[in-house]
N, C-alpha and C positions, 0 to 999 in steps of 0.2 A: 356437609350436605352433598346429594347424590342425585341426580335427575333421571338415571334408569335405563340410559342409553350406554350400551354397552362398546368401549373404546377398543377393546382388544379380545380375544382368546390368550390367555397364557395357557403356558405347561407345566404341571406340576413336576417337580424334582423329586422332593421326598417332602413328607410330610412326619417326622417324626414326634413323640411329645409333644409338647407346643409348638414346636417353630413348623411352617411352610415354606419352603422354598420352591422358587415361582421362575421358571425360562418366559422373558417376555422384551419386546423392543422396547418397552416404558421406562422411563430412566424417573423415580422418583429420587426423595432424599430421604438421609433419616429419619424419622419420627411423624412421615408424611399418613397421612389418614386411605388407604383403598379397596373400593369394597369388591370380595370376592364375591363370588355368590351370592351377591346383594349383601353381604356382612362385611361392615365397617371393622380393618384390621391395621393396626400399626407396621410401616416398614422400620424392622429393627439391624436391618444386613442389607448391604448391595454387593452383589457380585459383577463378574464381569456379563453375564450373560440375562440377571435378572437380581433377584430381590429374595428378601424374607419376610416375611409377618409374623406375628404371633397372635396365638390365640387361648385367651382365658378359660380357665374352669366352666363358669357363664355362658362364653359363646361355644364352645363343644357341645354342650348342654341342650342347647338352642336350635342350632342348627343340624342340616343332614349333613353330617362327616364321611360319610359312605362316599362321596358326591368331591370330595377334594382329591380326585388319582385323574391323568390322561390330562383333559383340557377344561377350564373355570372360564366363567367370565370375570370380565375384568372394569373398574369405571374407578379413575383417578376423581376425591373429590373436587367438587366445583371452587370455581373462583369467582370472585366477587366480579370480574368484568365478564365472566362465560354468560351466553345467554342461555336462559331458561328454557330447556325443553323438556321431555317425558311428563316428569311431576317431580314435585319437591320430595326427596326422600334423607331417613336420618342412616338409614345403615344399621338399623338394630331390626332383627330379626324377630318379629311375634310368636311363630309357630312355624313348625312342621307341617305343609299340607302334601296330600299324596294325588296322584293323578289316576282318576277314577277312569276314564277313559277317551279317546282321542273321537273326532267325528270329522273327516273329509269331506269340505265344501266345495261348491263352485270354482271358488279362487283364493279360500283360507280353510285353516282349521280351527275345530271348534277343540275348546280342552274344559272339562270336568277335574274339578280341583276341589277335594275335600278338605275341611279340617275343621280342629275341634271345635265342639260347640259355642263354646265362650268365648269363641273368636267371632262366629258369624256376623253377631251386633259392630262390627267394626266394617263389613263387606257392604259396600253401599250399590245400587244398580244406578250403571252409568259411571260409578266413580271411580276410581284410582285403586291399584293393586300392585305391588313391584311382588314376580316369581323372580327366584333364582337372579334377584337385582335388575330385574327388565320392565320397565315399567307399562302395565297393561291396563287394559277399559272393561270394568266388569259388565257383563249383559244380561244376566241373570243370574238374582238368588234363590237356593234353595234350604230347604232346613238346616242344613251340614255338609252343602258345598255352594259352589260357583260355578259359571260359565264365562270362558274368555274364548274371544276368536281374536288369532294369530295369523296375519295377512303374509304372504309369500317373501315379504325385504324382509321380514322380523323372523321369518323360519329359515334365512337363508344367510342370515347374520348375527345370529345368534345359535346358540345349542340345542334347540327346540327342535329340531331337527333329527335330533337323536335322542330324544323324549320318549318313553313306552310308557305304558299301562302300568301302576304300581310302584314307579318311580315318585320316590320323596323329594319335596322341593321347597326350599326356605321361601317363606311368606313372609313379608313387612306392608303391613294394612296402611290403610289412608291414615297422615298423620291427623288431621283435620278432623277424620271422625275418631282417633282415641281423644284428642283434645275434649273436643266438643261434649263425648261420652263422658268424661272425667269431671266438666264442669256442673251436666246434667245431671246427676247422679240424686238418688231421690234423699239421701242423707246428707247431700251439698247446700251452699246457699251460694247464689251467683250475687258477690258484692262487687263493690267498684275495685277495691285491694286484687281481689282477684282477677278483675278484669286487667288492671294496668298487670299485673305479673304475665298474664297469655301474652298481652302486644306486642311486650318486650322481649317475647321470644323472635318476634319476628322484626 
């Protein structure tokens, strides 16, 4: 689990085939769980300077690849004593969305964030959205995007800052609304068996 608060900037090394290789002050271990770009990645290698991940067929698939060269963000997952902040995330990426366009506020920016349609029904207003693994406050939905505003700490410590217009950006929607979606379902029946299986995820 991942709360969307971003610990680091690494450097990417190379990214060859599967494996990532990552310049970073974070000292994990092997087989430890960290999500780049909001995607949950296995350390398979420590170097002296950083790490490796790898990355499955699935999550290439998944996410923007284009988006792993220069600098990622970086969030070791949580620990059972870490206190809870951002929102609770799993680290698997739903979709591709793309950045429709940016709008300068007062003392934040607004960002237009599309993606595909069969994702919408998971974008709640008010609720929970992790970009690029940062965990954000949706403010408005629309047919086939969203609006998030990004306040001056979060554009100034995170990548968002070098975000443009038509730049793709890995999405992991509220887990809570695919839950919920998944229970609702009009070919579902909400039993007790079912119930105790969701608790027990948490």
């Amino acid at each position: 689990m991942f709360t969307g608060l971003i610990r680091e900037f690494a450097t990417v090394k190379s990214f060859r085939k599967n494996t990532l290789s990552l310049k970073a002050s974070y000292r994990p271990k092997i087989g430890d769980s960290i999500a780049i770009n909001g995607a949950c990645l296995t350390v398979i290698e420590l170097q002296e300077d950083g790490f490796s991940v790898e990355l499955s067929p699935e999550t290439k698939n998944k996410i923007a690849v284009e988006n792993l060269k220069e600098k990622v963000h970086m969030e070791p997952a949580m620990k059972m004593s870490d206190r809870i902040e951002g929102h609770i995330l799993q680290g698997h990426i739903d979709t591709i969305g793309e950045i429709e366009r940016i709008e300068k506020k007062e003392n934040s920016y607004d960002f237009y964030i599309s993606v595909p349609k069969e994702f919408m029904k998971f974008i709640v207003p008010k609720g929970s959205v992790a970009i690029d693994g940062v965990s954000l406050t949706v403010n408005d939905v629309f047919e086939k995007s969203f609006r998030l505003t990004v306040i001056p700490h979060t554009m100034r410590n995170t990548l968002f800052n070098s975000y443009l217009k038509g730049r793709r950006v890995n999405v992991e929607t509220d887990m809570f609304a695919r839950y919920i979606y998944h229970i609702f379902k009009k070919d579902k029946k909400l039993d007790w068996n079912t119930v105790d299986k969701i608790m027990a995820l948490y």
